[in-house]
C-alpha positions as CSV (number, residue, x, y, z in Angstrom):
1,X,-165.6,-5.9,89.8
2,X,-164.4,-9.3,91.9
3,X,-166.1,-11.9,89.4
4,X,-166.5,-15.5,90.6
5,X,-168.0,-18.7,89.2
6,X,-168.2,-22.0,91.0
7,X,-168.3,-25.0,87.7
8,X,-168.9,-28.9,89.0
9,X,-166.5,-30.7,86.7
10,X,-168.1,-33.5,86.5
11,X,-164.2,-35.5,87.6
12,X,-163.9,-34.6,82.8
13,X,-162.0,-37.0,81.1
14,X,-159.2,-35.6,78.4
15,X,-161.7,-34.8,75.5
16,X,-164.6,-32.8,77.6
17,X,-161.9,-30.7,79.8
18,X,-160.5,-29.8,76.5
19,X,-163.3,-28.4,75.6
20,X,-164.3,-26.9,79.4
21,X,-161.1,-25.0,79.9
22,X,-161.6,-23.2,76.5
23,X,-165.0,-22.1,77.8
24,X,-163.7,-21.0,81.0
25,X,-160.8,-19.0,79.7
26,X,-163.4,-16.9,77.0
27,X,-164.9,-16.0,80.5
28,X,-162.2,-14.1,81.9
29,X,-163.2,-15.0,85.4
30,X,-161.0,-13.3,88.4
31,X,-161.7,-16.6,90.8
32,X,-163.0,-20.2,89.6
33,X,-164.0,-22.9,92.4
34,X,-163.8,-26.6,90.6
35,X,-165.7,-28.6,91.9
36,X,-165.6,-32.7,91.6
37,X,-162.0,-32.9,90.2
38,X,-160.3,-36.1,90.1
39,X,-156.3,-37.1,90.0
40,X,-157.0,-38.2,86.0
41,X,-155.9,-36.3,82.9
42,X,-159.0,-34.4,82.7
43,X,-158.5,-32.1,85.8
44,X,-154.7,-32.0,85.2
45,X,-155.2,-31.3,81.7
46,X,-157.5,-27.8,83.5
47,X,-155.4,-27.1,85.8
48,X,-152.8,-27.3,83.4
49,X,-154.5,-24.9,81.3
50,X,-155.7,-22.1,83.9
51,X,-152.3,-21.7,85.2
52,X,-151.0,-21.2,81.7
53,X,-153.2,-18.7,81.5
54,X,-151.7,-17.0,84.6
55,X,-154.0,-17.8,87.3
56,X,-152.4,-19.6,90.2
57,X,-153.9,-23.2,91.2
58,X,-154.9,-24.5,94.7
59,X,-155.8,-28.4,94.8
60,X,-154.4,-30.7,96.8
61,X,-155.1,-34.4,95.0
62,X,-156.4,-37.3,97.3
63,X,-154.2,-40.3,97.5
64,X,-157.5,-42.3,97.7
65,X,-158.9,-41.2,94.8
66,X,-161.7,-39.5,96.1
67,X,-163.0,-36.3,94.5
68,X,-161.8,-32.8,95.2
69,X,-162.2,-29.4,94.8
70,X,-159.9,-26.6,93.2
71,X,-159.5,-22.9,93.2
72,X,-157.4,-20.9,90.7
73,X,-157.3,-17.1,90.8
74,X,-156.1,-14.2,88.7
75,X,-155.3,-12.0,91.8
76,X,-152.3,-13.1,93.3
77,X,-153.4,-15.7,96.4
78,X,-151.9,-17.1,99.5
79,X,-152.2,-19.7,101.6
80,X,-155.2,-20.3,104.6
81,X,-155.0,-23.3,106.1
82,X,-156.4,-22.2,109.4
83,X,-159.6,-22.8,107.0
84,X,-158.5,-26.4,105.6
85,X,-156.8,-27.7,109.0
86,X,-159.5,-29.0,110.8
87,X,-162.1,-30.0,107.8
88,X,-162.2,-33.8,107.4
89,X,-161.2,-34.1,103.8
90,X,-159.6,-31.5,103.1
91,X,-158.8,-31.9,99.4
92,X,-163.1,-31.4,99.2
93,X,-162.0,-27.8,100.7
94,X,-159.2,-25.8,99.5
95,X,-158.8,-22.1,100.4
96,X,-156.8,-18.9,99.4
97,X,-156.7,-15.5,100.7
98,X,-156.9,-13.2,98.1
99,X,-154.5,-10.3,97.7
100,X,-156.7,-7.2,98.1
101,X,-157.1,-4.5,100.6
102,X,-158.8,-6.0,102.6
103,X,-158.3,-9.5,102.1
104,X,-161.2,-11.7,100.7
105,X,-160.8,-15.5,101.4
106,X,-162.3,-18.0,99.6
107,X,-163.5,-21.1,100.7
108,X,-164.0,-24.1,98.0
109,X,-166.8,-27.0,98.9
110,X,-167.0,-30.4,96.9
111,X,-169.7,-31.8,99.8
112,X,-170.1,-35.6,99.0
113,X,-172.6,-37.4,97.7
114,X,-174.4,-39.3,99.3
115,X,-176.9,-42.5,98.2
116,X,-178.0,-42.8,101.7
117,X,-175.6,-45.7,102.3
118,X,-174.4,-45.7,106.0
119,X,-171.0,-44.9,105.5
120,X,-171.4,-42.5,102.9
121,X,-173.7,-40.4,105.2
122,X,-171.3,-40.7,108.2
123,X,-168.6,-39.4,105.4
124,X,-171.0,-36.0,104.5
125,X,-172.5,-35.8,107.9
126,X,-168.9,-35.2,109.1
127,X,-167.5,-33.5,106.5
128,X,-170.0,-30.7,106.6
129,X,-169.7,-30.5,110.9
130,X,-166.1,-30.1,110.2
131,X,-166.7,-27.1,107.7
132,X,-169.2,-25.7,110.2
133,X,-167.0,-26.0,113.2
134,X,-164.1,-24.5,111.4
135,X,-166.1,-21.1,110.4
136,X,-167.8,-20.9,113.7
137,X,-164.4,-20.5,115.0
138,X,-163.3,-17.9,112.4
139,X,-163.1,-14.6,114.0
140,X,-166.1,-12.4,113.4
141,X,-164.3,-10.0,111.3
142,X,-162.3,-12.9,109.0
143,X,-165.8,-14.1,107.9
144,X,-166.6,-10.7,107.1
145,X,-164.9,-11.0,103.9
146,X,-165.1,-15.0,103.6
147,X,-166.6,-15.7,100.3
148,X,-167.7,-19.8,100.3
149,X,-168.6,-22.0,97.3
150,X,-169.2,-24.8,95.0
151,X,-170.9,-28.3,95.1
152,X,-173.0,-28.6,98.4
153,X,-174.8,-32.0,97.5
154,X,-177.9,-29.9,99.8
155,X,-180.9,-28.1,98.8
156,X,-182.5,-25.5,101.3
157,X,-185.4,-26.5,103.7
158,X,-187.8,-24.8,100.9
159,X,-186.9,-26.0,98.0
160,X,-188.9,-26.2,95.4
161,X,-189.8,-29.2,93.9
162,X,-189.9,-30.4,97.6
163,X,-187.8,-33.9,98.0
164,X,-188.3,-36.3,100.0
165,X,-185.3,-38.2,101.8
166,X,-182.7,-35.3,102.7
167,X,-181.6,-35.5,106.3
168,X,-182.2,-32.8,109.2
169,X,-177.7,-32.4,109.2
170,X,-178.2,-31.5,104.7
171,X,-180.6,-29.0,105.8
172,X,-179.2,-27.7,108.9
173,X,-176.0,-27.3,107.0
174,X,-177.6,-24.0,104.9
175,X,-178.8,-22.8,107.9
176,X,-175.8,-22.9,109.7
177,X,-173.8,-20.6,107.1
178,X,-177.2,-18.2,107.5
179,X,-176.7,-18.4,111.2
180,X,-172.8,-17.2,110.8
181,X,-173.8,-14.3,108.7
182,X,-172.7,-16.0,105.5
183,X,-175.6,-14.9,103.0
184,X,-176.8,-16.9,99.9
185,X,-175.7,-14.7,97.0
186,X,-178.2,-15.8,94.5
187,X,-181.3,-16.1,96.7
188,X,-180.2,-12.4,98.3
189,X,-180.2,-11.0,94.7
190,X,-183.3,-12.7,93.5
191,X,-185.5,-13.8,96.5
192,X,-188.3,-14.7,94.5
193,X,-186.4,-16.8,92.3
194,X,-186.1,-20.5,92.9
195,X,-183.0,-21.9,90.5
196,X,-182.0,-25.6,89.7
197,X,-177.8,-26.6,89.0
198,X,-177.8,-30.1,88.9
199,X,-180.8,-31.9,86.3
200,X,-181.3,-35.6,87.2
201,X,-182.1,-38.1,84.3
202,X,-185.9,-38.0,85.4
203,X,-186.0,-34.4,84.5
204,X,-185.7,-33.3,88.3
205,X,-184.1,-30.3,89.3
206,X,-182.2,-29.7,92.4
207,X,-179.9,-26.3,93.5
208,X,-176.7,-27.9,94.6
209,X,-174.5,-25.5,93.7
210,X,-174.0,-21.9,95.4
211,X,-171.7,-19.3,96.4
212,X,-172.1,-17.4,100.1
213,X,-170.5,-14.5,101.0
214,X,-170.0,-12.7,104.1
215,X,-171.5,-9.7,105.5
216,X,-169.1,-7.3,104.7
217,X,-169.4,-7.7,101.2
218,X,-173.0,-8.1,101.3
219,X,-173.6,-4.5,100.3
220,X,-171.2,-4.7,97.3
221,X,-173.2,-8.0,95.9
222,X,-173.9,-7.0,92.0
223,X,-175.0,-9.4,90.5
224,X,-175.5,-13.6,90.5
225,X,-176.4,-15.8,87.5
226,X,-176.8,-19.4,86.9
227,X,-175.5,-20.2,83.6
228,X,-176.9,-23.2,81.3
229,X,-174.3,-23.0,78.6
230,X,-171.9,-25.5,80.3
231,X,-174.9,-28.1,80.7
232,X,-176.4,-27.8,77.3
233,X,-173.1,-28.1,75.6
234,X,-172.3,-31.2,77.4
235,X,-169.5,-29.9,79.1
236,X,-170.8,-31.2,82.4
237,X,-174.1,-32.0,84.0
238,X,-174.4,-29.0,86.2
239,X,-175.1,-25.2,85.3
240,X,-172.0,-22.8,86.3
241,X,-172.6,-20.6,89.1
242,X,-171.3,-16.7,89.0
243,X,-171.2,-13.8,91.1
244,X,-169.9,-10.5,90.5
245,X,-169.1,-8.3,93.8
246,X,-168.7,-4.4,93.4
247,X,-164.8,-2.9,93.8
248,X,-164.9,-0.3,91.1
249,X,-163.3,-1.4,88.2
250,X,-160.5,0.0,86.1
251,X,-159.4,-2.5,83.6
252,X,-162.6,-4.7,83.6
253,X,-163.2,-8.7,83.7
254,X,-160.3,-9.4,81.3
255,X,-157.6,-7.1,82.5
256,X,-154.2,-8.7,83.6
257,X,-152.9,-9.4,87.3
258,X,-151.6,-6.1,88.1
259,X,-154.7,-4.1,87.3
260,X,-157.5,-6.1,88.6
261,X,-155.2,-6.1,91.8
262,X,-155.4,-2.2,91.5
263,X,-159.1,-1.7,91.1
264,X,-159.7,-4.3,93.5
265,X,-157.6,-2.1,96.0
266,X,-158.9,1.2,95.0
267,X,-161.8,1.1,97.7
268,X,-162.3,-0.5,100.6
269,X,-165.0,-2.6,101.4
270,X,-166.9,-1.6,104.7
């Protein structure tokens, strides 16, 4: 069982990563997307931490400042960056090709934020065309086994409660993945089910936070969750987002490198 969980960070100082990476590392994850990481102690003290733990780290830190995104695996990764090439910031969008038979690549999104200041729309508006433009020239079968994820900073065109003030490029960014064949985990597994990630102070709910996966693994979906523990602990102001996808296991969530490799590998995914 591939198990992955996409966590907004909330750019933690010292004291609260302390206290995240202990909660992440009693989960046992195989992949974890970071999102909203920062160059302070906080992120390094995480990253830090997970790679201690044996999990290798993608995250490239912006010399601006600006927020980021991270990836750190327990199945031995390599490099894509025919993924992060053309994407405009492309510490917001780290990816890793997985070592499994076949290969699963992962795709990490921090999307910014956005107030509805000029240049912080022209900054998402073209982030998310560059993310769009570089899967739409991914080969059919690569995206077959693309799994994306993380902060979006978008909510779908029927979100409910309905907001007012999103932009036609926020919604048409969703759609987009839909159109590419990249299906919405959570909302495949539980149609009916409308989910929040992010709470604002007013007691709002919005779904920022999701993971997509291509079609080929779209049979082997097994389950999705959005997990409040994080939030209510004060960890961070978002609700972690998992997903487990069927390989047949044969050492289970915790099991080291070399055996989650080996289950992951033992069937093929059509």
């Amino acid at each position: 069982m591939l198990s992955i969980l996409t966590l907004n960070v909330q750019a933690a100082a010292l004291a609260r990563a302390q206290k995240l990476l202990t909660w992440l590392l009693q989960r046992d994850d195989h992949v974890i997307i970071l999102t909203e990481t920062s160059n302070g102690p906080g992120t390094r003290h995480l990253l830090t931490g997970l790679r201690a733990a044996g999990m290798s780290i993608a995250h490239q830190p912006s010399t601006d400042g600006d927020r980021g995104c991270a990836i750190a695996s327990r199945i031995p990764t390599r490099p894509a960056p025919h993924l992060t090439a053309g994407i405009s910031l492309p510490g917001r969008a780290p990816a890793v090709i997985l070592g499994t038979d076949p290969t699963v690549t992962i795709l990490g999104l921090y999307v910014p934020s956005s107030d509805r200041a000029p240049a912080k729309l022209a900054k998402k508006r073209t982030f998310l065309a560059t993310v769009t433009d570089t899967l739409a020239r991914l080969p059919t079968t690569d995206r077959a086994h693309l799994v994306v994820g993380g902060d979006y900073n978008v909510i779908s065109r029927d979100h409910q409660p309905r907001y007012p003030g999103f932009r036609p490029f926020e919604y048409e960014f969703l759609d987009a993945l839909a159109l590419l064949g990249l299906c919405d985990v959570h909302r495949t597994l539980h149609p009916d089910v409308q989910t929040h990630s992010w709470i604002g102070r007013a007691g709002n709910g919005y779904r920022f936070d999701y993971l997509h996966a291509g079609p080929g693994l779209l049979p082997h979906l097994a389950a999705a969750a959005y997990l409040n523990q994080p939030r209510l602990e004060g960890l961070t102001d978002h609700l972690a987002h998992s997903a487990d996808i069927d390989a047949p296991a044969a050492g289970g969530r915790g099991a080291g490198t070399s055996n989650v490799v080996a289950c992951l590998t033992s069937r093929t995914f059509s």
